[in-house]
N, C-alpha and C positions, 0 to 999 in steps of 0.2 A: 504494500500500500504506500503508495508516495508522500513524502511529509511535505505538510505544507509552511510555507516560509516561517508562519506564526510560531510553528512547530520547534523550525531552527535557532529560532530566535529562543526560545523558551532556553534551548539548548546550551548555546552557547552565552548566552547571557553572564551566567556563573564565571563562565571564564574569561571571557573578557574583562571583567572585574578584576579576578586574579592579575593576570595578566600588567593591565592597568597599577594595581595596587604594586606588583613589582617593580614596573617601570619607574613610577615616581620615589620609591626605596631607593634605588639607583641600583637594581641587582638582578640578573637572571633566574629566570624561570624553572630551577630545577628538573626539568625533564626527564635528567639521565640519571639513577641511581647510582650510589656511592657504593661502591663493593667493597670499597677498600677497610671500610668499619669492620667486614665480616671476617680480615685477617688479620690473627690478632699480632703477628708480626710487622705489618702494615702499619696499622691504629698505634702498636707499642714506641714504632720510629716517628711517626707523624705528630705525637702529642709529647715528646720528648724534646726538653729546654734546647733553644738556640747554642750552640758550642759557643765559648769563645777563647779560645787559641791563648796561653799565654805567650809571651817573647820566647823566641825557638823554637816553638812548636810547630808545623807543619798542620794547619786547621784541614785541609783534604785529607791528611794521612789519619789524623784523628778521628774525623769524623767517618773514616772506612771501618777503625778499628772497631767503634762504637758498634756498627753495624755488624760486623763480626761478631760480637760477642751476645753467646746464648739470651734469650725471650727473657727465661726468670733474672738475671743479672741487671739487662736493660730495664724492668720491671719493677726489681728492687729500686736499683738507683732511680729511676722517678718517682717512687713513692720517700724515699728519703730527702728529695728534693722539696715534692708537696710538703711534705712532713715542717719540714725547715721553712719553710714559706708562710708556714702558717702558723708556729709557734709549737708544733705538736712532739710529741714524744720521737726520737729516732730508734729504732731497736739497733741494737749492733750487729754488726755483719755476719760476724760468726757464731748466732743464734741460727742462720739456716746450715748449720754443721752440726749442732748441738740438736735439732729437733726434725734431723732428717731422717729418711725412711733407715731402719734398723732391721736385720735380720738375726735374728737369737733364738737358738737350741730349736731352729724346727718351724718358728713363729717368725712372722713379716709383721713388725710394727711400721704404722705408715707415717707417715711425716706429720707433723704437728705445722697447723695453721698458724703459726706463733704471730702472725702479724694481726691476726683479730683479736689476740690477748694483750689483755691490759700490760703493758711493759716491765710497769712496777714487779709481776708475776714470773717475768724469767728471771731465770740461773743469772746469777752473775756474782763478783767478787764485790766486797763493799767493809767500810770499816762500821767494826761495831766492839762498845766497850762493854766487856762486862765478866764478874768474877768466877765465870765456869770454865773449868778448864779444859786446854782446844782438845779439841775431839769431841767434846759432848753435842749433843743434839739440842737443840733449844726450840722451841714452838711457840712463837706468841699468836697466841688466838685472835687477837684484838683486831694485828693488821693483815694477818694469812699472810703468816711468815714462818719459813721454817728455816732457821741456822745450822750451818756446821764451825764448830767455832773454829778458828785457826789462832795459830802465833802472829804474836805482832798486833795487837787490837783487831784483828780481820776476820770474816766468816764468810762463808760461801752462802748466801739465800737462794731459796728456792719460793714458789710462791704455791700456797695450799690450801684446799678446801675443808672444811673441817665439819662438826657435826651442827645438826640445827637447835636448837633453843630446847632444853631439858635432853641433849644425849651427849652435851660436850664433856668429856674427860677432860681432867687437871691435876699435877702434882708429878712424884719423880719416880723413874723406875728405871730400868734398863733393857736393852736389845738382845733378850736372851735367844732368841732364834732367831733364823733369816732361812727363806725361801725363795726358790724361780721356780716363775707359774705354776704360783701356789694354787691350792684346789678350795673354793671358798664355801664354809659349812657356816651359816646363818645361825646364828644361839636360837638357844628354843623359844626367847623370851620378843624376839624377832618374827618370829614364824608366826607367834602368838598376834599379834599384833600385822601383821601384813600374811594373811592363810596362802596368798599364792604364791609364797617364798616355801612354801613343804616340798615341792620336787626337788630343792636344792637343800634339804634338811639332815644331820647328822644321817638319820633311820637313811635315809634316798643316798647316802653316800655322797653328798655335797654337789658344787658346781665342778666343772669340769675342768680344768686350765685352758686357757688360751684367749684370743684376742676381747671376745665378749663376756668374761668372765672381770667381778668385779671387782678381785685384788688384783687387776694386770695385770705387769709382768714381774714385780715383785713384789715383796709381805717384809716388813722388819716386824718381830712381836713384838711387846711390850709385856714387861713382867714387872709387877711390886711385891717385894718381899718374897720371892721366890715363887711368885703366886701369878698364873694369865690371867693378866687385868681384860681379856677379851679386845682388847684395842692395839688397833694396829698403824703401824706406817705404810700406805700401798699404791700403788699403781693405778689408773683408772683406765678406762674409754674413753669418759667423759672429759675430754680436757676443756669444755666450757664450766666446767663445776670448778676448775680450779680458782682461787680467791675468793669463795661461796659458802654459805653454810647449810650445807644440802646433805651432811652423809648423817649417822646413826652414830657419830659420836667418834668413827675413826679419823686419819691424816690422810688424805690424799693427795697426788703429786702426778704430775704429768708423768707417762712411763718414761721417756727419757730419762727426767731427772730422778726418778724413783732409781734406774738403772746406775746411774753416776753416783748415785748417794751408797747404794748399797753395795758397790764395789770399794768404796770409801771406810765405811767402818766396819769394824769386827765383831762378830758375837759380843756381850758384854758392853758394847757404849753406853754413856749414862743417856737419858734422856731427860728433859725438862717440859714440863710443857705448864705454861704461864697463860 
């Protein structure tokens, strides 16, 4: 059926407007889709700060290397740039060495998103005063912080999720066992209170070790008085839970650094937890 002129008018009406609205913008009319967004090798060069050459440096030869070098690196460094731009936090470089993909005893631990975690919450070196002697374990609750203390006023922090409001543990004991992928058996007093935690119950032979198991990849006990205070140092999945108060009273820790810590000290470390 033929259109009639009224027709085409209706038609194009709309875009002539467009059209129009552009023009006077002072900018073309988009036509041709942009593919280059859908690569994200493309997008990661394309939105990446202007070079600028100090004295000696060859800015072509710079800027090839740039290109050279691996997606995730180019990636990094423009979020450390935003980052700086903006007043925000920088994580340190070699946090993507510290929380990258691990292979241990059989198990693929996968990389930790560390750059969605609060910064305050990774590993790192830092001075801290205080009269326990290095090697002890120190845990303050208040900022979900966990110490290793060292010589020289220094401790190694870790950043940790702890228990929620009526299961938090407190006071001193020590590391009398240490476990990899541990097998996690829920107290009975736990079962009681959450029933769909009974398949993983002493009688059921516990959880099973491995990646979705919820002492991770490692267990430090904790013992007072020669006695299992039932709380532990451990591993998660969860590495959003870490700096959180989400667990049933024990310590959790990114498995990376659960890994790092528990190669660190020996059966017997004192612990603190404040």
């Amino acid at each position: 059926m033929p259109y009639s002129a009224k027709s085409f008018r209706r038609v194009l009406s709309p875009i002539a407007g467009l059209v129009a609205a552009a023009t006077l913008a002072g900018c073309q009319v988009p036509f041709v889709t942009d593919t280059s967004r859908m690569n994200p090798d493309v997008f990661v060069q394309e939105t990446m700060p202007v070079f600028n050459a100090p004295v000696g440096i060859d800015p072509v030869q710079e800027q090839a290397k740039q290109k050279r070098e691996p997606i995730p690196q180019r990636r990094e460094l423009y979020q450390t740039q935003f980052h700086q731009t903006y007043g925000l936090p920088v994580s340190n470089p070699v946090h993507r060495t510290m929380y990258a993909m691990i292979r241990d005893d059989g198990h693929t631990l996968p990389a930790i998103p560390y750059s969605r975690i609060d910064q305050r919450f990774l590993r790192q070196d830092v001075d801290y005063q205080t009269t326990e002697a290095p090697g002890t374990i120190v845990v303050d609750t208040r900022s979900h912080y966990l110490y290793l203390v060292q010589t020289g006023g220094k401790a190694i922090r870790y950043g940790v999720g702890l228990g929620k409001a009526g299961f938090a543990w407190s006071g001193r004991g020590v590391i009398q066992r240490k476990a990899k992928w541990p097998r996690w058996t829920p107290p009975d007093e736990m079962v009681d209170r959450q029933p769909d935690l009974r398949p993983f119950s002493a009688a059921a032979g516990g959880a099973t070790p491995g990646l979705n198991n919820p002492l991770g990849a490692r267990a430090l006990y904790i013992f007072q008085n020669g006695r299992d205070t039932l709380y532990r140092v451990h591993g998660t999945p969860d590495w959003q839970s870490v700096g959180k108060a989400t667990s049933s009273g024990c310590v959790r820790m990114l498995n990376q650094d659960v890994i790092d810590l528990f190669d660190r000290v020996p059966s017997g470390t004192p612990i603190v937890v404040i």
